[in-house]
C-alpha positions in Angstrom: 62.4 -19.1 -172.5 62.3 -21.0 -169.2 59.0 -22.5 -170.1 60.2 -23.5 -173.6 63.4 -25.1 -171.8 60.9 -27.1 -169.4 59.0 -28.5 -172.3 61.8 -29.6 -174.2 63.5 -31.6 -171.2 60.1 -33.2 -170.4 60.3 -34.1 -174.1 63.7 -35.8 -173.7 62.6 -37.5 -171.0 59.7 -38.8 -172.2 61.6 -40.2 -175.4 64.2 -41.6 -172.7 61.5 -43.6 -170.8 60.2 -44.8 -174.1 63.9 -46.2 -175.0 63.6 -48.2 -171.8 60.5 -49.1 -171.5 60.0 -49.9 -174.9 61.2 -53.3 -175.6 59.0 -54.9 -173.5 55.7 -52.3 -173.8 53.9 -55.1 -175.9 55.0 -58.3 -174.4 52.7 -60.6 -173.1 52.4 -61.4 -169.3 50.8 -64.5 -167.9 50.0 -65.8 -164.9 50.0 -69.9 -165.5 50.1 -73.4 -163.8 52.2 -76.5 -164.6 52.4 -79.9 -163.0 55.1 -82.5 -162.7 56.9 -85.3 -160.4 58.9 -82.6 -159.2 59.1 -79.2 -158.9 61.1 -78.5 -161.4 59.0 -80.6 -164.0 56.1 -78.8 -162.6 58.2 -75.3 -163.6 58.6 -76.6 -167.1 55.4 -77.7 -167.7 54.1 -74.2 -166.5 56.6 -72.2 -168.8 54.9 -74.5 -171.7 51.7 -73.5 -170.9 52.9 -70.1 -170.7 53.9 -70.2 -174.6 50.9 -72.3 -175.4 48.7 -69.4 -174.2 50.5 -66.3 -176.1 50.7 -68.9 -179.2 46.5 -69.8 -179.0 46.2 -65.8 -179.5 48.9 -65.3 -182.3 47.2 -68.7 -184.3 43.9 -69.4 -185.4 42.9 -73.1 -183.9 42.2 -74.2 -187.1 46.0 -73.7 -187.7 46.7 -75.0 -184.2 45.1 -78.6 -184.8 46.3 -78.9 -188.4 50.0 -78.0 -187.3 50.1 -79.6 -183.6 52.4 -81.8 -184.1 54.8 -79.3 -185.7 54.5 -76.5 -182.9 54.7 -79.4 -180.6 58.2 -80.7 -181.8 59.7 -77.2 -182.6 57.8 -74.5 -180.2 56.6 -76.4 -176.8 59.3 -78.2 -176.5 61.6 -75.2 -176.6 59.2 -73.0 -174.3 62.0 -72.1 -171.9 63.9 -70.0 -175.1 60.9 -68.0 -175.6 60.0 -66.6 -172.6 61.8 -63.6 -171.4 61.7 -63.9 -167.5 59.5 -65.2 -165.1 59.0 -65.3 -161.3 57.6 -68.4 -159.3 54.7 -67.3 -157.1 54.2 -70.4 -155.6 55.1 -74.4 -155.5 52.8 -77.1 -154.1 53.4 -80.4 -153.3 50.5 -82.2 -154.5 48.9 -85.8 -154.1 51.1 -87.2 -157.5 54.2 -84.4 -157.1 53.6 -81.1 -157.5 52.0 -77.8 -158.6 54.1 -74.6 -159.6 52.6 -71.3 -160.5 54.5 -68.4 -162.3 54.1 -65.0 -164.1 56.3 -65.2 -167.5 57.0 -62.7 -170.1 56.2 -64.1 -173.3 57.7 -61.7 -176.3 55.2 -62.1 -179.3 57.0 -59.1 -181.1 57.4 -59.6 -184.9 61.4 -59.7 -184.2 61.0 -61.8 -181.0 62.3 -65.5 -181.2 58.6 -66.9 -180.8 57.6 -65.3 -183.8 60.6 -65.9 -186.1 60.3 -69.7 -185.1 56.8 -69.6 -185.7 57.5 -67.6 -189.6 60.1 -70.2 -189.9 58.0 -73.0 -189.3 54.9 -71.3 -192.1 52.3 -71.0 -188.8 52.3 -67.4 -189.2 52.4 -65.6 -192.4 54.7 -63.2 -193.7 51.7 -60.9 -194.3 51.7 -59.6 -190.7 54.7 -57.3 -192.7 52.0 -56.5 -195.0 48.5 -57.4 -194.3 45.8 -57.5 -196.5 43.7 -54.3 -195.6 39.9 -53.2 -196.8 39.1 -49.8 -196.5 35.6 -48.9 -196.4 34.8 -45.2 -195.6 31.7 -44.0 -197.8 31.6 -40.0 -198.2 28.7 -37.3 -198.1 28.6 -33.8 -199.2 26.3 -32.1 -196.9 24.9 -29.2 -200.1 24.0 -31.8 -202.5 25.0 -35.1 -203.8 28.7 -36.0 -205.1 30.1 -39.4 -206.1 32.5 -41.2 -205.9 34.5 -41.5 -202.4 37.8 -39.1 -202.4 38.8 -39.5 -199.1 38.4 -43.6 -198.9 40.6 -43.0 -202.5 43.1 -41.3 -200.2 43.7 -43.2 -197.5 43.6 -46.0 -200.0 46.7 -44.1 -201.5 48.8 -43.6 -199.1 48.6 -47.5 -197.7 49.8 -48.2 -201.0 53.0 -45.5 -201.1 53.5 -46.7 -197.8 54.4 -50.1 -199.5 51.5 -51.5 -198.2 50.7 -53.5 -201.6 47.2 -55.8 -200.6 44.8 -53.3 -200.3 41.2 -53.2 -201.7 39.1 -50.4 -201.4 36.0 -51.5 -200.8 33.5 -48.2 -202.3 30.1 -49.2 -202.7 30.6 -53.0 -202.2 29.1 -52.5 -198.1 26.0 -51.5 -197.6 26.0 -50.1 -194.2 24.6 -46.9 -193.5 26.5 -46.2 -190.3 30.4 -47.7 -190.4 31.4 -46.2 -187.4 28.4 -48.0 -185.5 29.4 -51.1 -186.9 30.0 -53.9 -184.2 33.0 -56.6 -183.9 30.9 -58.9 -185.5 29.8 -57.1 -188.1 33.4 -55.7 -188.9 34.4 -59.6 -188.7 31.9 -60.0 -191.3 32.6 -57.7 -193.8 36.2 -58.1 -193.2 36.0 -62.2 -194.7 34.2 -60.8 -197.6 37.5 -59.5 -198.7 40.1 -61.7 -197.0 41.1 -58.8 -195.0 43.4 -58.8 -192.0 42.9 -55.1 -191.1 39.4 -53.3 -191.7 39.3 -49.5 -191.8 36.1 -48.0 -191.7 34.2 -44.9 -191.5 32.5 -42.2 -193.0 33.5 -38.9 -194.7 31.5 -35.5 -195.2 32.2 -31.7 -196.9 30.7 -29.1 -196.9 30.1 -25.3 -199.0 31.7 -22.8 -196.8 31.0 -20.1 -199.2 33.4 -17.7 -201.1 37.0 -17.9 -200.6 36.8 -13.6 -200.9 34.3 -14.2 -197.4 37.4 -15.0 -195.3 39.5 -11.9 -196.6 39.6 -8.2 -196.1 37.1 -6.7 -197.4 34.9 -9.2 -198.4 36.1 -9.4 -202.1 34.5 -12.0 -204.7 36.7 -14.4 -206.2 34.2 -16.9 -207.8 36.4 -19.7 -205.6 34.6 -22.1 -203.8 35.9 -23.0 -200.5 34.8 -26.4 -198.5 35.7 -28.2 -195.8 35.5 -31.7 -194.8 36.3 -33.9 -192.3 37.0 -38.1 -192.2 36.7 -40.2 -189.2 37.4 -43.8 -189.2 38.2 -46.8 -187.3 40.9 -49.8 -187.5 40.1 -53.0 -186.6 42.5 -56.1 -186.4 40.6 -59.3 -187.5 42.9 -61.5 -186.3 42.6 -60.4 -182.4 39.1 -59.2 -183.0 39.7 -55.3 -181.4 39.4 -51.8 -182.7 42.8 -50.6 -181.6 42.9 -47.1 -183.2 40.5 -44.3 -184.2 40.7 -40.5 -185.1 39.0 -38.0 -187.5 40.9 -35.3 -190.0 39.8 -32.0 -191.3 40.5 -31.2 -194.4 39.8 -27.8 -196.5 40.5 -27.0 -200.2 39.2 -24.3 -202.4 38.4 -24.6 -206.3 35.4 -22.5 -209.1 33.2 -25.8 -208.4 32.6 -26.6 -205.3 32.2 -30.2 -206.1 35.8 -30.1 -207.0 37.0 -28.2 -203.7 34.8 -30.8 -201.7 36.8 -33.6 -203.2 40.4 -31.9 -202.7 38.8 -31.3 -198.9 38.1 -34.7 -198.5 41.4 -36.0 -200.0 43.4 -33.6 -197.9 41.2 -35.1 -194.8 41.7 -38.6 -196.3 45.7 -38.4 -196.7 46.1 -37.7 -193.0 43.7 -40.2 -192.0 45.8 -42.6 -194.4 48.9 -41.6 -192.0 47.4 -42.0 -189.0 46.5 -45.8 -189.9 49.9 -46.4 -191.6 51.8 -45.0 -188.2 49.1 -47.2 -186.3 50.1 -50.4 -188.7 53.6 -50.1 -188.7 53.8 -49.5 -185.1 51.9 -52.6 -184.5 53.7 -54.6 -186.7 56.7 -53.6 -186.9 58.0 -51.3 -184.0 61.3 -52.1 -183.2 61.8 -54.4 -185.6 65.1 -55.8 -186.5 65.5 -56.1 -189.8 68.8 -57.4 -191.8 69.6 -55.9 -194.9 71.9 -57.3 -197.5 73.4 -55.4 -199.9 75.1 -56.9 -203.0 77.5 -54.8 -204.9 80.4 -54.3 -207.3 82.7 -52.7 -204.7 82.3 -51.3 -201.6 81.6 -47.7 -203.1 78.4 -48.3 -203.8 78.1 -50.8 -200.0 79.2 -47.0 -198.4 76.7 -45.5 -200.6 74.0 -47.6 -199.6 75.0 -47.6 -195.8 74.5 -43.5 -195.8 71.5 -43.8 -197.6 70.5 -45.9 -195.4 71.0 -43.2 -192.3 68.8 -41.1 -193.8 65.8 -42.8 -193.8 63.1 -41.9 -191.6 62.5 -43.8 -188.7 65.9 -46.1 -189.0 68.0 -46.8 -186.2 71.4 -48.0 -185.2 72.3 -49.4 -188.6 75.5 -51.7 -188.3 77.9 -53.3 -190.8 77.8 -56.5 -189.6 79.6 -58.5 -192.4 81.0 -58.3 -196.2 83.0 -60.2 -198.0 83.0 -60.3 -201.4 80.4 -57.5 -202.6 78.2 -58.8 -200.2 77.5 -56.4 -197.3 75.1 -57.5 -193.9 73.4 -54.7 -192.5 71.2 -54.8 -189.1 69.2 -51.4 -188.6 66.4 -50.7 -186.7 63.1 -49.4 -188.5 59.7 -48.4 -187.6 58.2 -49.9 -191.1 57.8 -53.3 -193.3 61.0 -54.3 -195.4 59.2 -53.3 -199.3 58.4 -49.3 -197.5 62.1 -49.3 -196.2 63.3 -50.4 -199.5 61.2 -47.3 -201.0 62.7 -44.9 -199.0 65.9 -46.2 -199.8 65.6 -46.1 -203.7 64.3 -42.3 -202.6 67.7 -41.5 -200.7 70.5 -43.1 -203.5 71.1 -42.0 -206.8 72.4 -46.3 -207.3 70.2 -48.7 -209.2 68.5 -50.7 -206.5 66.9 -53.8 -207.8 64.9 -55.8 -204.9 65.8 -59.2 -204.9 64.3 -60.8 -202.4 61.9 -60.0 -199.1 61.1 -61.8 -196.1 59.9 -61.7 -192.8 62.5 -59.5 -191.8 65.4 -59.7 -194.2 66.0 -57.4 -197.1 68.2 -58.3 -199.9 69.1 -55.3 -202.4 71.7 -55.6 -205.4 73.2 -52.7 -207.0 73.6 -52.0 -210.3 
């Protein structure tokens, strides 16, 4: 019991330094430079370079030179709004003023101020909510041959359920024999075949195991097939060019044809592998996002219904009423997922009509009926 009481405040406390630490897990720190006339020209120019180098990573510079005038006008000359904090580590006078160095904080969270400014602006797309993702992850039965690819199919599937709607699944379009040895370049590669943002790869296998009656008392024949099976795969992010998650799932399933229980095996593997990435995804994307939801109804029965529904949806947060007037009800909750998968949990949690009328970057606007 002691041990069990242990666990469980090391738990809390670990969810605790989470809640702090959080907010700022994924901002960007930089160490930059900035001249000027004085020193605190030279400060300003080094917080613009600050935002000009978390802003080179977040856009492609074929974006960069077509728009530079625009990010000029609206991002760099507002630098001092995005960066969180910074400390001066050093000023210099120099031969034409001077030189100041600093360490900033630059948020590039999808609900930080930089990256609202920059969706605002049509630099960054709204698909970082729901990037386009190509999912390549051939299969093998170990016994004998069996098409198709059940647990690239599955993973496939659960993007989609997630609300994940540009997805392709690639099947026997690749020709590599290895995915998971595939390098950056070649992911890179394969990825711009298919417009992809995200590429999943990996490979899948299954295998006989025998009789289910083997793995009961007594040995008993049941004519059921059992197999097993296990998918491993790979996530990489085009955009920043890394592999930033990887796992493998074991799946088992039993049927009369073992070509059947090998492909319930592999889509058993294949759904939790399909988790896996969409926690990865979300988590990426959409972590602590703030979203706004705006609810338009008849009365405010249907606002309260909605509110409640919208406490019991997985992974929201803190919702608020912030306004309404009217029918029209503003919303700001907290949620670990893209607006379109939180407005599929919602119709899941509300007998109401929901009809989706219209979906941003981080706003949500739901009418009931």
């Amino acid at each position: 019991m002691k041990i069990h009481y242990a666990l469980r405040i090391a738990h809390y406390a670990l969810i605790f330094l989470l809640m702090i630490f959080g907010a700022t897990a994924y901002a960007k720190e930089v160490t930059v430079s900035g001249m000027g006339i004085t020193p605190s020209d030279a400060e300003n120019d080094a917080l613009r370079a600050a935002v000009e180098n978390t802003v080179g990573i977040l856009v492609d510079s074929e974006t960069l030179v077509e728009n530079s005038v625009l990010i000029s006008d609206n991002i760099y000359t507002q630098s001092r709004g995005f960066v969180n904090e910074y400390t001066v580590l050093s000023r210099e006078q120099i031969a034409n003023g001077w030189r100041v160095t600093i360490r900033a904080v630059v948020d590039d969270q999808p609900n930080s101020k930089l990256m609202s400014e920059l969706t605002r602006l049509g630099i960054i797309n709204v698909q970082l909510r729901n990037p386009k993702i190509a999912v390549y992850v051939p299969e093998e039965h170990i016994n004998y041959a069996v098409g198709g690819a059940g647990g690239e199919v599955a993973i496939v599937k659960t993007l989609l359920n997630a609300g994940f709607t540009n997805v392709t699944e690639v099947g026997a379009g690749l020709s590599y024999q290895n995915p998971l040895s595939m390098n950056s370049a070649q992911l890179r590669q394969a990825a711009q075949i298919y417009g992809a943002d995200i590429m999943i790869v990996g490979q899948s296998f299954s295998e006989g195991v025998g009789d289910v009656g083997d793995y009961l008392p007594g040995n008993q024949r049941t004519n059921m097939q059992a197999c097993r099976a296990r998918v491993e795969a790979k996530m990489f992010i085009v955009r920043t060019g890394q592999i930033i998650a990887a796992d493998g799932m074991y799946g088992s399933a039993y049927d009369n044809s073992q070509a059947v229980a090998a492909k319930k095996a592999l889509a058993s593997a294949g759904e939790q592998m399909g988790n896996y990435f969409v926690e990865q995804i979300t988590g990426m994307y959409t972590s602590r996002q703030g979203l706004e939801v705006i609810v338009q109804a008849a009365d405010f029965t249907q606002i309260n219904m909605v509110q409640n529904a919208l406490g019991r949806v997985s992974r929201v947060k803190n919702v608020t009423l912030a306004q309404y007037a009217g029918g029209r009800a503003v919303f700001r909750v907290s949620y670990g997922g893209s607006p379109q998968t939180l407005f599929n949990e919602l119709q899941a949690q509300t007998p109401a009509n929901l009809i989706l009328h219209a979906l941003d970057y981080n706003t949500l606007t739901i009418y009931v009926r």
